[in-house]
C-alpha positions, 0 to 999 in steps of 0.5 A: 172254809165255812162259818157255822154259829148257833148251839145246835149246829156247831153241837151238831156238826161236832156230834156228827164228824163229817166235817174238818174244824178249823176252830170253834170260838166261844164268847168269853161273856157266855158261862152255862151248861149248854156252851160247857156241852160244846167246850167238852165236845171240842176237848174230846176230840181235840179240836181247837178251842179259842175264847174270844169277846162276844163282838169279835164272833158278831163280825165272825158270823155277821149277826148277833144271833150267834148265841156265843159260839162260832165254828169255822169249818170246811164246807160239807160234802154233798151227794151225787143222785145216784148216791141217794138212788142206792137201796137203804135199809128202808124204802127210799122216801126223797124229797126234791127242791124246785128252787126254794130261795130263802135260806129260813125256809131250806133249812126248816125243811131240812130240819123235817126231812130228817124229822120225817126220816126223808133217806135223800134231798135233791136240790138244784144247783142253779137258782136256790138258797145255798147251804148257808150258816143262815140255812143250817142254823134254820135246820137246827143241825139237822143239816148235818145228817141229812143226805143232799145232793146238788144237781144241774138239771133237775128234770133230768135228775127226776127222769132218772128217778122215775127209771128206779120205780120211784114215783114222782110226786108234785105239790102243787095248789093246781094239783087235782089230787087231795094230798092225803089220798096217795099212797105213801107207802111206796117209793116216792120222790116229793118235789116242792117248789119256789116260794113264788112261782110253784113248780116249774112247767117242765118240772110240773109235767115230768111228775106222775101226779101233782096234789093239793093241800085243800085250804078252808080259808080266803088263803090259797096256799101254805109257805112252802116249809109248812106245806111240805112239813104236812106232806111229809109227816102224813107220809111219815104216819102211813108207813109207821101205820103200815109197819103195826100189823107187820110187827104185831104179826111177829109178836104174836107167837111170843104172845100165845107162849107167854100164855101158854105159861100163864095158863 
Protein backbone atom coordinates (compact mmCIF):
# COMPACT_ATOMS: atom_id res chain seq x y z
CA UNK A 1 0.00 0.00 0.00
CA UNK A 2 0.63 3.74 -0.84
CA UNK A 3 0.31 7.11 0.90
CA UNK A 4 -1.32 9.68 -0.83
CA UNK A 5 -1.87 13.50 0.99
CA UNK A 6 -3.04 16.64 -0.31
CA UNK A 7 -6.68 18.06 -1.16
CA UNK A 8 -6.40 17.41 -4.87
CA UNK A 9 -4.84 14.07 -4.86
CA UNK A 10 -6.74 12.42 -2.46
CA UNK A 11 -10.00 14.48 -4.28
CA UNK A 12 -8.77 13.34 -7.27
CA UNK A 13 -8.00 9.69 -6.75
CA UNK A 14 -11.37 9.42 -5.31
CA UNK A 15 -13.10 11.00 -8.36
CA UNK A 16 -11.09 9.07 -10.40
CA UNK A 17 -11.87 5.30 -9.02
CA UNK A 18 -8.75 3.72 -10.23
CA UNK A 19 -7.20 3.05 -7.24
CA UNK A 20 -8.17 0.37 -3.78
CA UNK A 21 -8.53 2.71 -0.56
CA UNK A 22 -7.50 1.30 2.44
CA UNK A 23 -8.49 4.36 4.27
CA UNK A 24 -8.63 8.20 4.20
CA UNK A 25 -7.59 10.00 7.23
CA UNK A 26 -8.45 13.67 8.08
CA UNK A 27 -7.19 15.83 10.68
CA UNK A 28 -9.45 16.19 13.69
CA UNK A 29 -8.17 20.23 13.65
CA UNK A 30 -9.22 21.03 10.04
CA UNK A 31 -13.19 21.98 9.69
CA UNK A 32 -13.97 23.73 6.16
CA UNK A 33 -15.86 23.09 2.72
CA UNK A 34 -12.93 21.79 0.63
CA UNK A 35 -12.05 18.82 3.66
CA UNK A 36 -16.14 18.44 4.00
CA UNK A 37 -15.66 17.74 -0.10
CA UNK A 38 -13.30 14.67 0.73
CA UNK A 39 -15.76 13.39 3.92
CA UNK A 40 -18.69 13.39 1.44
CA UNK A 41 -16.91 11.69 -1.38
CA UNK A 42 -15.53 8.98 0.98
CA UNK A 43 -19.17 8.24 2.58
CA UNK A 44 -20.65 8.00 -0.87
CA UNK A 45 -18.69 5.36 -2.19
CA UNK A 46 -18.13 3.84 0.97
CA UNK A 47 -14.71 4.02 1.78
CA UNK A 48 -13.41 4.08 5.37
CA UNK A 49 -13.03 7.27 7.05
CA UNK A 50 -10.91 8.00 10.33
CA UNK A 51 -10.40 11.26 12.31
CA UNK A 52 -7.10 11.34 13.41
CA UNK A 53 -4.86 14.43 15.48
CA UNK A 54 -2.92 16.65 12.74
CA UNK A 55 0.59 14.98 14.12
CA UNK A 56 -0.76 11.44 13.73
CA UNK A 57 -1.27 12.28 9.47
CA UNK A 58 2.53 14.18 9.85
CA UNK A 59 4.20 10.99 10.66
CA UNK A 60 1.44 9.13 8.09
CA UNK A 61 2.66 11.09 5.20
CA UNK A 62 6.30 12.15 6.60
CA UNK A 63 5.50 16.08 6.03
CA UNK A 64 3.37 19.00 7.07
CA UNK A 65 2.19 19.60 4.02
CA UNK A 66 -0.66 17.38 4.16
CA UNK A 67 -3.41 19.94 4.43
CA UNK A 68 -4.99 17.53 6.77
CA UNK A 69 -6.02 14.93 4.83
CA UNK A 70 -4.07 11.56 4.23
CA UNK A 71 -5.28 8.25 2.04
CA UNK A 72 -3.48 4.86 2.05
CA UNK A 73 -4.11 3.27 -1.20
CA UNK A 74 -2.86 0.85 -3.42
CA UNK A 75 -0.27 1.93 -5.72
CA UNK A 76 -1.84 2.84 -9.56
CA UNK A 77 -1.33 0.40 -12.21
CA UNK A 78 0.71 1.39 -15.06
CA UNK A 79 0.66 0.85 -18.77
CA UNK A 80 2.60 -1.10 -20.90
CA UNK A 81 3.81 0.86 -24.35
CA UNK A 82 1.81 -1.05 -26.63
CA UNK A 83 -1.28 -0.05 -24.47
CA UNK A 84 -0.63 3.90 -25.18
CA UNK A 85 0.44 2.94 -28.81
CA UNK A 86 -3.59 1.83 -29.39
CA UNK A 87 -5.29 4.32 -31.80
CA UNK A 88 -7.39 7.17 -29.57
CA UNK A 89 -10.15 8.91 -30.39
CA UNK A 90 -7.39 11.70 -31.43
CA UNK A 91 -3.98 11.69 -32.79
CA UNK A 92 -1.79 9.94 -30.28
CA UNK A 93 0.28 13.21 -29.11
CA UNK A 94 2.88 11.39 -26.05
CA UNK A 95 5.31 12.54 -24.17
CA UNK A 96 8.56 10.29 -23.04
CA UNK A 97 10.71 11.09 -20.07
CA UNK A 98 14.69 10.67 -20.13
CA UNK A 99 15.36 10.39 -16.72
CA UNK A 100 13.85 13.26 -14.82
CA UNK A 101 14.80 12.53 -11.32
CA UNK A 102 13.19 15.17 -9.12
CA UNK A 103 9.77 14.40 -7.98
CA UNK A 104 8.46 18.15 -8.18
CA UNK A 105 9.42 18.33 -11.60
CA UNK A 106 7.81 14.69 -12.85
CA UNK A 107 4.79 15.87 -11.37
CA UNK A 108 4.26 19.54 -12.74
CA UNK A 109 4.75 17.70 -16.10
CA UNK A 110 2.23 15.31 -15.27
CA UNK A 111 -0.03 17.95 -14.23
CA UNK A 112 0.40 19.73 -18.03
CA UNK A 113 0.54 16.36 -19.91
CA UNK A 114 -2.89 16.29 -18.88
CA UNK A 115 -3.57 20.08 -19.28
CA UNK A 116 -2.27 19.86 -22.90
CA UNK A 117 -4.26 16.60 -23.41
CA UNK A 118 -1.01 14.40 -23.80
CA UNK A 119 -3.13 10.63 -25.11
CA UNK A 120 0.27 8.80 -23.03
CA UNK A 121 3.49 9.07 -20.81
CA UNK A 122 6.52 6.93 -21.45
CA UNK A 123 8.97 7.12 -18.58
CA UNK A 124 12.05 4.76 -17.79
CA UNK A 125 11.98 2.35 -15.28
CA UNK A 126 15.58 2.61 -14.06
CA UNK A 127 17.15 6.14 -13.14
CA UNK A 128 14.05 8.66 -12.39
CA UNK A 129 11.71 9.69 -9.90
CA UNK A 130 8.85 7.27 -8.92
CA UNK A 131 5.41 7.88 -8.93
CA UNK A 132 5.71 9.28 -5.33
CA UNK A 133 3.11 10.86 -2.80
CA UNK A 134 5.69 13.74 -3.41
CA UNK A 135 5.22 13.64 -7.47
CA UNK A 136 1.28 13.29 -7.20
CA UNK A 137 0.72 15.99 -4.75
CA UNK A 138 3.16 18.12 -7.48
CA UNK A 139 0.87 16.98 -10.55
CA UNK A 140 -2.21 18.34 -8.25
CA UNK A 141 -4.06 15.04 -9.11
CA UNK A 142 -3.48 15.10 -12.64
CA UNK A 143 -1.73 11.82 -11.59
CA UNK A 144 -4.46 10.25 -11.57
CA UNK A 145 -5.70 10.63 -15.16
CA UNK A 146 -3.09 10.37 -16.98
CA UNK A 147 -1.86 7.20 -19.09
CA UNK A 148 1.79 6.13 -18.03
CA UNK A 149 3.77 3.58 -18.90
CA UNK A 150 7.13 2.26 -17.22
CA UNK A 151 9.58 0.96 -19.66
CA UNK A 152 13.26 -0.63 -19.40
CA UNK A 153 14.71 0.58 -22.14
CA UNK A 154 13.72 3.45 -23.53
CA UNK A 155 15.69 3.54 -26.98
CA UNK A 156 13.88 0.32 -27.47
CA UNK A 157 10.67 1.57 -26.62
CA UNK A 158 11.10 4.97 -28.86
CA UNK A 159 12.21 2.54 -31.93
CA UNK A 160 8.83 0.76 -31.55
CA UNK A 161 7.31 4.24 -31.61
CA UNK A 162 8.85 5.28 -34.65
CA UNK A 163 7.47 1.70 -36.44
CA UNK A 164 3.67 3.37 -35.74
CA UNK A 165 4.38 6.71 -38.03
CA UNK A 166 4.91 8.54 -35.03
CA UNK A 167 7.63 11.02 -35.23
CA UNK A 168 10.15 11.13 -32.37
CA UNK A 169 10.98 14.62 -31.28
CA UNK A 170 14.14 15.70 -28.86
CA UNK A 171 14.01 18.80 -26.79
CA UNK A 172 17.47 19.37 -26.63
CA UNK A 173 19.62 23.43 -26.22
CA UNK A 174 21.77 21.79 -29.15
CA UNK A 175 18.91 20.91 -31.05
CA UNK A 176 19.28 23.24 -34.72
CA UNK A 177 15.30 23.30 -35.01
CA UNK A 178 13.52 26.33 -33.46
CA UNK A 179 10.70 24.50 -31.23
CA UNK A 180 7.72 26.44 -32.72
CA UNK A 181 8.77 25.41 -36.59
CA UNK A 182 7.52 21.58 -36.34
CA UNK A 183 4.37 20.76 -37.24
CA UNK A 184 2.40 19.34 -34.33
CA UNK A 185 -0.05 18.38 -36.01
CA UNK A 186 0.97 15.11 -36.75
CA UNK A 187 1.76 12.39 -34.48
CA UNK A 188 4.53 12.82 -32.20
CA UNK A 189 6.39 11.52 -29.43
CA UNK A 190 8.18 14.82 -27.13
CA UNK A 191 11.21 13.22 -25.27
CA UNK A 192 12.50 15.70 -22.41
CA UNK A 193 15.49 14.78 -20.81
CA UNK A 194 17.42 14.80 -17.18
CA UNK A 195 17.61 17.82 -15.42
CA UNK A 196 21.56 17.80 -15.65
CA UNK A 197 22.86 15.87 -18.48
CA UNK A 198 20.06 16.33 -21.45
CA UNK A 199 19.13 13.54 -23.19
CA UNK A 200 21.09 10.69 -23.45
CA UNK A 201 23.47 9.87 -26.59
CA UNK A 202 21.71 7.15 -27.74
CA UNK A 203 18.28 8.66 -26.95
CA UNK A 204 19.47 11.66 -28.79
CA UNK A 205 20.23 9.81 -31.99
CA UNK A 206 17.27 7.80 -32.02
CA UNK A 207 15.23 10.92 -32.54
CA UNK A 208 13.74 12.38 -36.10
CA UNK A 209 14.61 15.81 -34.92
CA UNK A 210 16.11 17.57 -31.83
CA UNK A 211 14.81 21.35 -31.11
CA UNK A 212 15.73 24.27 -29.19
CA UNK A 213 14.01 26.82 -27.20
CA UNK A 214 16.05 30.05 -28.23
CA UNK A 215 16.61 31.89 -25.13
CA UNK A 216 17.41 35.77 -24.97
CA UNK A 217 19.08 35.82 -21.66
CA UNK A 218 22.84 34.94 -20.36
CA UNK A 219 20.61 31.54 -19.29
CA UNK A 220 21.08 28.79 -21.85
CA UNK A 221 18.10 26.87 -20.98
CA UNK A 222 14.63 26.38 -19.06
CA UNK A 223 13.98 23.73 -16.10
CA UNK A 224 12.84 20.77 -17.74
CA UNK A 225 8.90 21.32 -16.58
CA UNK A 226 8.83 24.57 -17.84
CA UNK A 227 10.55 23.62 -21.01
CA UNK A 228 8.14 21.07 -21.62
CA UNK A 229 5.21 22.89 -20.58
CA UNK A 230 6.25 25.75 -23.65
CA UNK A 231 6.32 22.86 -26.07
CA UNK A 232 3.50 21.03 -25.26
CA UNK A 233 1.24 23.92 -25.09
CA UNK A 234 2.35 25.07 -28.58
CA UNK A 235 1.62 21.74 -29.74
CA UNK A 236 -1.73 22.14 -27.95
CA UNK A 237 -2.53 25.52 -29.81
CA UNK A 238 -1.57 23.89 -33.31
CA UNK A 239 -3.97 21.50 -33.24
CA UNK A 240 -6.91 23.53 -31.39
CA UNK A 241 -5.83 26.02 -34.85
CA UNK A 242 -6.04 23.10 -36.93
CA UNK A 243 -9.54 22.09 -35.87
CA UNK A 244 -11.18 25.88 -36.37
CA UNK A 245 -11.64 25.54 -40.33
CA UNK A 246 -12.79 21.85 -39.80
CA UNK A 247 -15.48 22.92 -37.55
CA UNK A 248 -16.43 26.47 -39.10
CA UNK A 249 -16.80 24.15 -42.34
CA UNK A 250 -19.43 22.05 -40.88
CA UNK A 251 -21.38 25.17 -39.43
CA UNK A 252 -21.51 26.48 -42.38
CA UNK A 253 -24.85 24.79 -43.96
CA UNK A 254 -26.38 25.63 -40.66
CA UNK A 255 -25.35 29.15 -41.00
CA UNK A 256 -26.91 29.71 -44.81
CA UNK A 257 -30.18 28.25 -43.22
CA UNK A 258 -30.21 30.20 -40.35
CA UNK A 259 -30.25 33.03 -43.01
CA UNK A 260 -32.15 31.41 -45.37
CA UNK A 261 -34.84 32.14 -42.30
CA UNK A 262 -33.94 35.67 -41.46
CA UNK A 263 -34.17 36.70 -45.17
Amino acid sequence: MEILYGLHPVEEALKAGKRRFDHVCVARERQDLRLQKIVDICREIGVSLRVEPRDHLTHMAKTAAHQGVVAVVRGKTLLDLEDLLEPADGRRFLLALDGVEDPQNLGALLRTADGAGVTGIVMTERRSAPLSAVAIKASAGAAEHVRMARVVNLVRSLEEIKKQNIWCLGLDERGTMDYDEFDYTREFVLVLGNEGHGLHDLVRRTCDHLMRIPMAGAVSSLNVSAAGAAVLYEATRQRRAALRPAVAKADEPVRKKQKGLGS
